[in-house]
C-alpha positions, 0 to 999 in steps of 0.5 A: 500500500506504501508503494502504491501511495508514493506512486499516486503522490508522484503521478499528482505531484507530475500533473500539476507539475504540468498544470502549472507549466501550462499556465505559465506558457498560456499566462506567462507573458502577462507576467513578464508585460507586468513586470516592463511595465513596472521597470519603465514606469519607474525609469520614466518617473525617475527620468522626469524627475531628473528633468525638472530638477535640471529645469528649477535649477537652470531656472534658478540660475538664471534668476540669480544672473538676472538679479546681479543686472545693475542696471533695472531695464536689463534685468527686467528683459533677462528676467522676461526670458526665464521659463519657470514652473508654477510659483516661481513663474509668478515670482520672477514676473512679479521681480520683472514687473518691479525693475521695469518699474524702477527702470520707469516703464510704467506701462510696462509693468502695468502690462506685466501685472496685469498679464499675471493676474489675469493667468488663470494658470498661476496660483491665486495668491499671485494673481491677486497680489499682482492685480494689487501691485497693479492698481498701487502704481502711479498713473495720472488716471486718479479715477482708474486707480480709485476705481481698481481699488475699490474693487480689491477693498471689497469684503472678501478680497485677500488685499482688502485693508491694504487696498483700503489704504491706498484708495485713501491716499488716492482719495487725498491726493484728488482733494477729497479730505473727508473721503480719505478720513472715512476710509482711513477710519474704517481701517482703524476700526476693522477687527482684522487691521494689523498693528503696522497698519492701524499705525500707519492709519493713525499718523495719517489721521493725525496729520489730518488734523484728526485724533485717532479712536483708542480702539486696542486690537486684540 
């Protein structure tokens, strides 16, 4: 009975010795496909991970050469030629929108701003502080730029205070005293005001001739 036995635990042990080689020349290939798969998925992510590193870097090396141009015109057209990703996109176009404006092209950074708040593809945070750097440059079209702040000041508006601030030089500069003092009082008085603001508002109320409300933030 021994032999018997080890004789019918050989023939099962050889049948699906043989199932199994049947399956692996039927199904074998799925394996093997499986595996290239695997391999050049990870040499691809690998790959494009090398090239945007050598990007950000070329990028950055070509900021730092861009910010050692002296002279502001300069380096606002090498920083024109730099191709970023993402926020450091937005970055170098607001640098390049600052030179052209120390450089005095006004338009040209008004141009740029402009450009940058209205790309959709551009993180919001950058959008919304170029369209503000936009609306804060000097322009003799008082009633644009009032209109451009008033805008950004409204309840929602990330630069909302800031706004405010400037819309009340914008309002003093157009000889409107007691506008200017209204704006200037409902920054003082709002409860999200910084302490450098309501200070800078303050001094402003003073030299206005007003006394500033003892209002403490907490």
């Amino acid at each position: 009975m021994s032999n018997t036995d080890s004789f019918i635990d050989e023939v099962t042990e050889e049948v699906r010795r043989e199932k199994l080689y049947g399956h692996l020349r039927r199904y074998g290939w799925i394996g093997v496909l499986a595996v290239l798969l695997l391999v050049g998925g990870a040499a691809w992510t690998e790959y494009r991970a090398v090239q945007t590193r050598n990007a950000a870097e070329a990028a950055g090396d070509a900021l730092l050469a861009a910010l050692n141009e002296n002279d502001p015109a300069a380096r606002a057209a090498a920083m024109a030629e730099i191709e970023s990703p993402g926020a450091a996109a937005a970055i170098t176009v607001l640098w390049q929108a600052t030179s052209e404006q120390e450089a005095g092209d006004i338009a040209a950074a008004h141009a740029t701003l402009t450009a940058l708040a209205s790309d959709a593809g551009m993180p919001e945070m950058y959008r919304d502080l170029a369209a503000f750097k936009a609306a804060t440059l000097p322009t003799e079209d008082t009633a644009a730029r009032i209109a451009a702040l008033e805008a950004l000041s409204e309840p929602g508006q990330p630069f909302r205070l800031l706004a405010l601030e400037q819309l009340a030089y914008a309002t003093l500069s157009g000889g409107d005293a007691e506008g200017a003092m209204t704006i200037l009082r409902s920054i003082e008085e709002d409860a999200g005001v910084s302490r450098g603001l309501r200070e800078r508002v303050q001094t402003l109320i003073v030299a206005l001739g007003e006394t500033p409300s003892e209002i403490e933030t907490q």
